[in-house]
N, CA, C and O atoms as CSV, one atom per row, in Angstrom:
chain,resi,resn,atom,element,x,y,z
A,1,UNK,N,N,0.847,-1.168,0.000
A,1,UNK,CA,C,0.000,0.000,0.000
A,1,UNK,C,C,0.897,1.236,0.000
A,1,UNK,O,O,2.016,1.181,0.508
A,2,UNK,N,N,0.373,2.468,-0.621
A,2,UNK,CA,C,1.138,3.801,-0.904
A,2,UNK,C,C,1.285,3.917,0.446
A,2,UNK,O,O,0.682,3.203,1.246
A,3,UNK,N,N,2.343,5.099,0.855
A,3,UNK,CA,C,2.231,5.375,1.942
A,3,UNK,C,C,1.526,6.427,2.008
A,3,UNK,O,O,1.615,6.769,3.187
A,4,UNK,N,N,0.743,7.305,1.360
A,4,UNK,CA,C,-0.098,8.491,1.300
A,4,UNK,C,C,-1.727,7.582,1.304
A,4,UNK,O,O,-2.702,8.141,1.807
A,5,UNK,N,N,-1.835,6.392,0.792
A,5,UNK,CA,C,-3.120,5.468,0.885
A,5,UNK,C,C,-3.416,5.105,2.804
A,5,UNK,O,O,-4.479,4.890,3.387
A,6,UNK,N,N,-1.737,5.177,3.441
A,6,UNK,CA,C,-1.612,4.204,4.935
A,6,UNK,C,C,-1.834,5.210,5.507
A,6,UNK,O,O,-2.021,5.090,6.718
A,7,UNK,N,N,-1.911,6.596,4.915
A,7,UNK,CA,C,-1.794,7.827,6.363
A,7,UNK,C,C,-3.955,8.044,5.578
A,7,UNK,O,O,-4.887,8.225,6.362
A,8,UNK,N,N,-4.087,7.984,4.575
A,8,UNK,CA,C,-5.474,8.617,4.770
A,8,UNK,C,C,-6.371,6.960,5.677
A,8,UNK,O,O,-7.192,7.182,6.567
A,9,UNK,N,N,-6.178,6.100,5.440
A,9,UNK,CA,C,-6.488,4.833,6.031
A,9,UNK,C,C,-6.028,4.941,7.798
A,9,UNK,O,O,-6.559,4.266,8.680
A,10,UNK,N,N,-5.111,5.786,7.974
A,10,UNK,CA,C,-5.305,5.898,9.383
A,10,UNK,C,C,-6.260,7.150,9.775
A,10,UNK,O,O,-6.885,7.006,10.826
A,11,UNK,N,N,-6.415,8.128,9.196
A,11,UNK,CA,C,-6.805,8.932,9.668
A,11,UNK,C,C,-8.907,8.549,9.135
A,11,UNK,O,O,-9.752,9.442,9.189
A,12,UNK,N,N,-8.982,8.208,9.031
A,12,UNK,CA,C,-10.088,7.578,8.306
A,12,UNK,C,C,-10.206,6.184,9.083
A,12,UNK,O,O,-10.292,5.284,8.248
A,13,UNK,N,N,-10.237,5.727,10.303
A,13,UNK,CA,C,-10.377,4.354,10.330
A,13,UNK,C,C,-12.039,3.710,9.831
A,13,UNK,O,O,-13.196,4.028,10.103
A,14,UNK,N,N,-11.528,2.884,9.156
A,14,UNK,CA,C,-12.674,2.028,8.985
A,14,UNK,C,C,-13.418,1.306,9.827
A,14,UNK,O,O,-12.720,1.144,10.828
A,15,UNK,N,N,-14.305,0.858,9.950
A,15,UNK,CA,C,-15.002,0.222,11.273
A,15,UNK,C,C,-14.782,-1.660,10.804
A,15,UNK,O,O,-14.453,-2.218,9.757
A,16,UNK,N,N,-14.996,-1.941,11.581
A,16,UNK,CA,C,-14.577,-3.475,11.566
A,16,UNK,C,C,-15.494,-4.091,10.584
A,16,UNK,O,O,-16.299,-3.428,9.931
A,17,UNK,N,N,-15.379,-5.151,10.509
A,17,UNK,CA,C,-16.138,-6.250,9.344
A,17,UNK,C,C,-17.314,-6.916,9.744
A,17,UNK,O,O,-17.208,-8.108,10.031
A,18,UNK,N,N,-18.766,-6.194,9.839
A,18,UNK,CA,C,-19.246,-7.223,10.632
A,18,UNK,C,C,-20.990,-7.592,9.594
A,18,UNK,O,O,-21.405,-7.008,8.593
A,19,UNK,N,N,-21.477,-8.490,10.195
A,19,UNK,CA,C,-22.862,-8.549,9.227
A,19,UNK,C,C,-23.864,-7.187,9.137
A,19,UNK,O,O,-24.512,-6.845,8.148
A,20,UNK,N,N,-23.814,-6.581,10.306
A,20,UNK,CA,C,-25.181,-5.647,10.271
A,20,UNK,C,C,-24.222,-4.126,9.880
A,20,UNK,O,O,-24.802,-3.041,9.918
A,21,UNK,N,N,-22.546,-4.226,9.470
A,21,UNK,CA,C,-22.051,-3.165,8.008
A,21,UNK,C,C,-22.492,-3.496,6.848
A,21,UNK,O,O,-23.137,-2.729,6.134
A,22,UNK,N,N,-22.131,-4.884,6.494
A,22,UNK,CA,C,-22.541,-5.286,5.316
A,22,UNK,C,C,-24.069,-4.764,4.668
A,22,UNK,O,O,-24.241,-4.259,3.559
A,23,UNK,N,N,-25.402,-5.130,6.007
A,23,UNK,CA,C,-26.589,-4.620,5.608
A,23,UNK,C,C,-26.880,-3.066,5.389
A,23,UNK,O,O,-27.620,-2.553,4.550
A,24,UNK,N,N,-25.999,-2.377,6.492
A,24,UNK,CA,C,-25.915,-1.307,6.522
A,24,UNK,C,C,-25.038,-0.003,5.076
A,24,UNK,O,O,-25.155,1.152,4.666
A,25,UNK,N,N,-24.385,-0.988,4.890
A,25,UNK,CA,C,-23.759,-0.701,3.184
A,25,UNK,C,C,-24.955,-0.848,2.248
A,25,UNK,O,O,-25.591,0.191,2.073
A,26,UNK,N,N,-25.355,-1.868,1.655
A,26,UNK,CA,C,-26.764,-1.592,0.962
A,26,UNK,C,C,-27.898,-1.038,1.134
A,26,UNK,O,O,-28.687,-0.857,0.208
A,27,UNK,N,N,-28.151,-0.648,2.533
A,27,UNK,CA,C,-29.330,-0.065,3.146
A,27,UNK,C,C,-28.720,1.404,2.529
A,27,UNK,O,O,-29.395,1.848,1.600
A,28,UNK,N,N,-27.569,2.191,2.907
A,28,UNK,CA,C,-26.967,3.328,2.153
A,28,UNK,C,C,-27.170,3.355,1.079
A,28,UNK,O,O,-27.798,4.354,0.726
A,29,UNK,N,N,-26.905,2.648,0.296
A,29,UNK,CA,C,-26.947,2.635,-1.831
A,29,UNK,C,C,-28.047,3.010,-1.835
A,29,UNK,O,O,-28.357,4.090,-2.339
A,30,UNK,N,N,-28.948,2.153,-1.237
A,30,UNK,CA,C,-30.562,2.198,-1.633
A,30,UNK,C,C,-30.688,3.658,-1.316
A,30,UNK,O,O,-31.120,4.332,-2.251
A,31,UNK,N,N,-30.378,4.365,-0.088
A,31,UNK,CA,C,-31.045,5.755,0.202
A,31,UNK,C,C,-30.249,6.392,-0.914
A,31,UNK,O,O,-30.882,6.267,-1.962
A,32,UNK,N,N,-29.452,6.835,-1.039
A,32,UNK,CA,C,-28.517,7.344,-2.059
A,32,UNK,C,C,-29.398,7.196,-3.162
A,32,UNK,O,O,-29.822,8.270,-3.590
A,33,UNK,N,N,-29.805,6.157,-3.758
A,33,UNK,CA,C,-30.386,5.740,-5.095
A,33,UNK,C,C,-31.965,6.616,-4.793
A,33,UNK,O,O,-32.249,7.343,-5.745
A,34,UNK,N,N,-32.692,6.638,-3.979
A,34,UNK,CA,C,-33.694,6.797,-3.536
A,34,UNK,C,C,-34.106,8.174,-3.360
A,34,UNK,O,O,-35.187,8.615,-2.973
A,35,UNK,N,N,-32.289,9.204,-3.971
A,35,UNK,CA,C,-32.001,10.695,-3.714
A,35,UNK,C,C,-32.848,11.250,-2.290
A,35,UNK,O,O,-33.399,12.322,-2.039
A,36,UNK,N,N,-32.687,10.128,-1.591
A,36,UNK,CA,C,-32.834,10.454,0.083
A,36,UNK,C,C,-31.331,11.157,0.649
A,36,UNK,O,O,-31.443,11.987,1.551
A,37,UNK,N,N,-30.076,10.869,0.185
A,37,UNK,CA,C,-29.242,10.958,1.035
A,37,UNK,C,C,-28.129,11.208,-0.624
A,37,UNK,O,O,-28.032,10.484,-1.615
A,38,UNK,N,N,-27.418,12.618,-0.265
A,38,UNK,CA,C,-26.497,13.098,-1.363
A,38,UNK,C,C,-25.357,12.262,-1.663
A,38,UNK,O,O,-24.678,12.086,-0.651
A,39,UNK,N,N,-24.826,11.587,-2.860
A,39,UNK,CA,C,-24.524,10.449,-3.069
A,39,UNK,C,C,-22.745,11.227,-2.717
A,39,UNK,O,O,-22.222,12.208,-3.246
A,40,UNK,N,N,-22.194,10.257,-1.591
A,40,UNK,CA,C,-21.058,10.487,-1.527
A,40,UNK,C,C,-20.002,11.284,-2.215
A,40,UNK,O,O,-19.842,12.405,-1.734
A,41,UNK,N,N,-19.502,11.077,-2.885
A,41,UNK,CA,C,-18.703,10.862,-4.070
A,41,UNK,C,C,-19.067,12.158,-5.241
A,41,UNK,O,O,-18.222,12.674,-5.972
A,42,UNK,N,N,-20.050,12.396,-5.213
A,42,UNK,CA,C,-20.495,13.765,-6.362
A,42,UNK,C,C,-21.347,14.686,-5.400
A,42,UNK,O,O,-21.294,15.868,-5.739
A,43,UNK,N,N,-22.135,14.429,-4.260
A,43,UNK,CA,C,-22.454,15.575,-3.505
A,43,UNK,C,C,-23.936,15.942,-3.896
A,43,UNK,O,O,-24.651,16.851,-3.474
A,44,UNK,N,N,-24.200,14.893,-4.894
A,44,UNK,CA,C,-25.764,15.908,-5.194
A,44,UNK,C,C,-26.630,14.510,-5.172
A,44,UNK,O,O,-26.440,13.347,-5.526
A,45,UNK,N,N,-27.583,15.194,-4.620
A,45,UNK,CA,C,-28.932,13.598,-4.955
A,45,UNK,C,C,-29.315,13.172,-6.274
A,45,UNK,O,O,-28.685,13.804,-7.121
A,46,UNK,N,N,-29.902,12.558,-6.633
A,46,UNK,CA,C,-30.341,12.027,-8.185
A,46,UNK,C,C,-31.280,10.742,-7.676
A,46,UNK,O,O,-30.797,10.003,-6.818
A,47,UNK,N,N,-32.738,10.444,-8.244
A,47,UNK,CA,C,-33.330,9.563,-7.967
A,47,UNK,C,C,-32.711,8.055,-9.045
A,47,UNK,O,O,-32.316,8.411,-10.155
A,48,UNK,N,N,-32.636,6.681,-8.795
A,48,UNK,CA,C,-32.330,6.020,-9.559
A,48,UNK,C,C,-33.243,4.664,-9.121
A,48,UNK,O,O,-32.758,3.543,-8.973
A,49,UNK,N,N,-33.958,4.837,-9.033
A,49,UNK,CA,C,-34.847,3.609,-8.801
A,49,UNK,C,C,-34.572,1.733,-9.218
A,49,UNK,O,O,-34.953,0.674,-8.719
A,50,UNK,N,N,-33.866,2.056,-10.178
A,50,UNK,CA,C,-33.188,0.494,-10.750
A,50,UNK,C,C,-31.749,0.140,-9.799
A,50,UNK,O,O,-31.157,-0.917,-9.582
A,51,UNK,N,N,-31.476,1.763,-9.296
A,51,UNK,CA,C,-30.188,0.811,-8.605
A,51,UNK,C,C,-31.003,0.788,-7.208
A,51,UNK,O,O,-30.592,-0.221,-6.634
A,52,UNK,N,N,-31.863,1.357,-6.479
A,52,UNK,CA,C,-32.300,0.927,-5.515
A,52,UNK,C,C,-33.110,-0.518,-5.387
A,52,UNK,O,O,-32.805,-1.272,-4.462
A,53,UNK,N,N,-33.791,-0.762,-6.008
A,53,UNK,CA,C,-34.487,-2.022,-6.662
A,53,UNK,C,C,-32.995,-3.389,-6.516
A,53,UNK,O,O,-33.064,-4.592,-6.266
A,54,UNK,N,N,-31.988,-2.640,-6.754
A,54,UNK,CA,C,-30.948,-3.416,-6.985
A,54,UNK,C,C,-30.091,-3.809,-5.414
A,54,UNK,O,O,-29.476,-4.867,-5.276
A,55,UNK,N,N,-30.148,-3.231,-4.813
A,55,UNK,CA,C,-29.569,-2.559,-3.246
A,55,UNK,C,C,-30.610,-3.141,-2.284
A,55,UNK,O,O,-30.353,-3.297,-1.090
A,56,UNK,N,N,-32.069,-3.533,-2.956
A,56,UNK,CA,C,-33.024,-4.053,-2.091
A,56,UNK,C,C,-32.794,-5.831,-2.049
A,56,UNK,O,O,-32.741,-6.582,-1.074
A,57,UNK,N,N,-32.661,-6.192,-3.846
A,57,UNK,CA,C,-32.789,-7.463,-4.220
A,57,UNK,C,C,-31.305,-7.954,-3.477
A,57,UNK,O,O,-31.319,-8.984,-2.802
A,58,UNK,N,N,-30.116,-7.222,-3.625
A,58,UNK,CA,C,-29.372,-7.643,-2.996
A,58,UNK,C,C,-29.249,-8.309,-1.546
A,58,UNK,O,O,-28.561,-9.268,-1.197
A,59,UNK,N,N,-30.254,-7.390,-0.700
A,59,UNK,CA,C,-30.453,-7.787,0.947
A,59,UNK,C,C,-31.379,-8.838,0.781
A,59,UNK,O,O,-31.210,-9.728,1.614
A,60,UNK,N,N,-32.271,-9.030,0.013
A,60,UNK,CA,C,-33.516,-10.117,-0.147
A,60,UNK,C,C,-32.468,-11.278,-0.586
A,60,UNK,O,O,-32.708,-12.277,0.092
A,61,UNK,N,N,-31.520,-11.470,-1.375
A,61,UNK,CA,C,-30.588,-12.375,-1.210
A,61,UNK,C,C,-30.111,-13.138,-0.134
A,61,UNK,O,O,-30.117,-14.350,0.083
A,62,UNK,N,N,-29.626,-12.003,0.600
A,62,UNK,CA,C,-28.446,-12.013,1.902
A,62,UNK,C,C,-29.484,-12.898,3.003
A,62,UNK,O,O,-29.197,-13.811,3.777
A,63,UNK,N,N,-30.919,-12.157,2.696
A,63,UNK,CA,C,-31.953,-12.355,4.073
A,63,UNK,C,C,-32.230,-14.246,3.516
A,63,UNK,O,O,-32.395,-15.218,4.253
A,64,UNK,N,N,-32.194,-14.203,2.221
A,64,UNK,CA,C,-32.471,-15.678,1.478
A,64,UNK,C,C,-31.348,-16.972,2.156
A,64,UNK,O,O,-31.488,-18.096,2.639
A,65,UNK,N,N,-30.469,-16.249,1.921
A,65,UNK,CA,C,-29.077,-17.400,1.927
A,65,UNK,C,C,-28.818,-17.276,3.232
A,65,UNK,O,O,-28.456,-18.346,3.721
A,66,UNK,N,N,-28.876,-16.136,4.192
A,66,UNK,CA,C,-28.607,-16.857,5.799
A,66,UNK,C,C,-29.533,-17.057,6.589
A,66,UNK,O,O,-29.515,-16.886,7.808
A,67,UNK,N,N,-30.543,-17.496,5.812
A,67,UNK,CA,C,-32.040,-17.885,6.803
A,67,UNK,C,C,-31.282,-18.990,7.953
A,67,UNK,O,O,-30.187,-19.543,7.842
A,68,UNK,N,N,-32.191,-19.076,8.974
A,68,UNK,CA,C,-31.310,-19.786,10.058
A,68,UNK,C,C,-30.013,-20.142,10.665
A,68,UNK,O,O,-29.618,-21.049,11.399
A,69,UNK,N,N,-29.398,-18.927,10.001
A,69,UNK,CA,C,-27.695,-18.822,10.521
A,69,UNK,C,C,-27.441,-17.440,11.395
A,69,UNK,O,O,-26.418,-17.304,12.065
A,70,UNK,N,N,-28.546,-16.356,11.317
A,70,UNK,CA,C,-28.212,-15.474,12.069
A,70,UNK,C,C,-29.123,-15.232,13.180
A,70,UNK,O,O,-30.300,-15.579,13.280
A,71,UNK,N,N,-28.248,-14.452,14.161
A,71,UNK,CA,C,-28.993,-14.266,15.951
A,71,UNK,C,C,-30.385,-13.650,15.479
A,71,UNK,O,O,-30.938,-13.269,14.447
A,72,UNK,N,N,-30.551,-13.738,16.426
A,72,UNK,CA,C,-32.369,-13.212,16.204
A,72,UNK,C,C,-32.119,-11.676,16.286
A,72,UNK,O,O,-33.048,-11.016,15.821
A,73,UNK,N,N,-30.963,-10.894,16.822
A,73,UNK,CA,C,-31.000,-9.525,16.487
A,73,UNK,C,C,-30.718,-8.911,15.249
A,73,UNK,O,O,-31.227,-7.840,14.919
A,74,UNK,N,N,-29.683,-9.745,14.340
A,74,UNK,CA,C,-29.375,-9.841,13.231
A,74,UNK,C,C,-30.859,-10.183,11.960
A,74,UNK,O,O,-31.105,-9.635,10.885
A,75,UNK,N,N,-31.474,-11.137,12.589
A,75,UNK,CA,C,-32.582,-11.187,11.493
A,75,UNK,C,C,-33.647,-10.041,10.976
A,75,UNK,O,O,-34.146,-9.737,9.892
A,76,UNK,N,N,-33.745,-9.450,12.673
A,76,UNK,CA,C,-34.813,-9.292,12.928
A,76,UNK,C,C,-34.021,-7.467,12.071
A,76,UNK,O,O,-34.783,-6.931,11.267
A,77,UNK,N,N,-32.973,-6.919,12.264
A,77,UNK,CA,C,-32.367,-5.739,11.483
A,77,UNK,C,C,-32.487,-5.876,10.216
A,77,UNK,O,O,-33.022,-4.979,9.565
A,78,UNK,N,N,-32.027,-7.000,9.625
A,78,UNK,CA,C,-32.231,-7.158,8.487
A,78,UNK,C,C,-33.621,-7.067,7.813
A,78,UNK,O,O,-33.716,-6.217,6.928
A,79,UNK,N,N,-34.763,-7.846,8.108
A,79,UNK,CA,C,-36.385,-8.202,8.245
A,79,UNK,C,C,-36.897,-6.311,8.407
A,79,UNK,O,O,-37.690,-5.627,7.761
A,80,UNK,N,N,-36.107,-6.043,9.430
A,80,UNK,CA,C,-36.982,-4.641,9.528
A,80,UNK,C,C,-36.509,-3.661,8.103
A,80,UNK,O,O,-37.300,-3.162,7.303
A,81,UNK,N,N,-34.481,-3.528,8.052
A,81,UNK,CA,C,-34.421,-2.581,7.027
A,81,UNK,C,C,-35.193,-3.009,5.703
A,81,UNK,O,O,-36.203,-2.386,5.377
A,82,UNK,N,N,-34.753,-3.998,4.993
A,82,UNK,CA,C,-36.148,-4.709,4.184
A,82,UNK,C,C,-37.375,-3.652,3.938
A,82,UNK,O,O,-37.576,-2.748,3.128
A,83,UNK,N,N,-38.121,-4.237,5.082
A,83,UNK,CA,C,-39.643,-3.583,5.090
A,83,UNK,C,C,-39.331,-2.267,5.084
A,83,UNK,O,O,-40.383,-1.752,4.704
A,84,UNK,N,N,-38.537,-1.381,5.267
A,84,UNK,CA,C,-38.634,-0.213,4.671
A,84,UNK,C,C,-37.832,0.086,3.806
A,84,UNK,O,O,-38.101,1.132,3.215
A,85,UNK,N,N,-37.021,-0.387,3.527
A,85,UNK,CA,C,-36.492,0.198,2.427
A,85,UNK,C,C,-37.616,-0.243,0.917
A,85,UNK,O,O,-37.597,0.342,-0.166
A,86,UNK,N,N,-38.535,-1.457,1.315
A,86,UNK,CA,C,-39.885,-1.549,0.340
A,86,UNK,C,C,-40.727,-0.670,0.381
A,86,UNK,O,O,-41.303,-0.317,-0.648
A,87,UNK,N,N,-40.969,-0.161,1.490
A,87,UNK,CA,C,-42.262,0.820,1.436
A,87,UNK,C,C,-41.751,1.803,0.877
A,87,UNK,O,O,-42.504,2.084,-0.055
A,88,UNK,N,N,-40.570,2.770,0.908
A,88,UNK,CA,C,-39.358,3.840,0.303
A,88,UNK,C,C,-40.052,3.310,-1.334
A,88,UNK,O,O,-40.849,3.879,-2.080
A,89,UNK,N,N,-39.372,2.052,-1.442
A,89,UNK,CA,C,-39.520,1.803,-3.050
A,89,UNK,C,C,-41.002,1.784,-3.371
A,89,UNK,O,O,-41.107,2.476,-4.383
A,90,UNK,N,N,-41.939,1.437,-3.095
A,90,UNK,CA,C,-43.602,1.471,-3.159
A,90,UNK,C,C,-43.772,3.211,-3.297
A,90,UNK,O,O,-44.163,3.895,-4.244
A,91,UNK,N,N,-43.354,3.545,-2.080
A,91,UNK,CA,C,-43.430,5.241,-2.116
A,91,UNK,C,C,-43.110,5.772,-3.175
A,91,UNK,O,O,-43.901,6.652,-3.515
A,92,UNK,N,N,-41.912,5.535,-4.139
A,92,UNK,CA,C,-41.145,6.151,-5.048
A,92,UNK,C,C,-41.975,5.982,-6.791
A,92,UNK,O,O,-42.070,6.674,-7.805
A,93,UNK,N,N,-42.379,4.797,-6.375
A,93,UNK,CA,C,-43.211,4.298,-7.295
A,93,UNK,C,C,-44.356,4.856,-7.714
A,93,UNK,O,O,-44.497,4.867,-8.937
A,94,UNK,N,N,-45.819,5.650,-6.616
A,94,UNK,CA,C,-46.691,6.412,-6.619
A,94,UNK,C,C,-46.191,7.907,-7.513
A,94,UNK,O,O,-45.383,8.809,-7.291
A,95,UNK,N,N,-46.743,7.721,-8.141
A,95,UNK,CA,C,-46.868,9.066,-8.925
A,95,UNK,C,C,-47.515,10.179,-7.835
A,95,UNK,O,O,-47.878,9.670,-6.775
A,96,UNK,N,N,-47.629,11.056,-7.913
A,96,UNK,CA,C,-48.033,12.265,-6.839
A,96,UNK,C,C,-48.759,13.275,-8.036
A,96,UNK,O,O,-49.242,14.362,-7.717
């Protein structure tokens, strides 16, 4: 690693590796996509509904493939962001 990559990586620590970052990383895209939350990286919102759709199907995966492997606090985070990040997408969907 650069050594200008090891000093912004310290000053920046990252948070550890754990399941409810992982959910918490796609639960972000989706708001971002959802132009709920100004997309990192360019600073301005933009609605994108296909990548949120995409950020949802992804966790409906995750919630698919570790059915009965995670604590019941873990499910139950996952189960909840889910249900809203659907109603967000239902919401987005209504024309006004």
């Amino acid at each position: 690693m650069p050594e200008s990559s090891e000093k912004q990586t310290a000053q920046h620590k990252l948070p550890p590796p754990s399941f409810s970052l992982l959910v918490a990383t796609f639960a972000s895209q989706a708001m971002v996509a959802f132009g709920k939350v100004p997309d990192p990286i360019e600073g301005k919102t933009e609605v994108r509904l296909e990548m949120a759709r995409h950020a949802i199907d992804m966790l409906d995966i995750l919630e698919q493939k570790t059915k009965g492997n995670l604590s019941s606090d873990e499910a139950a985070m996952l189960e909840g962001i889910l249900h809203q990040l659907r109603i967000e997408f239902m919401d987005a969907m209504t024309p006004r």
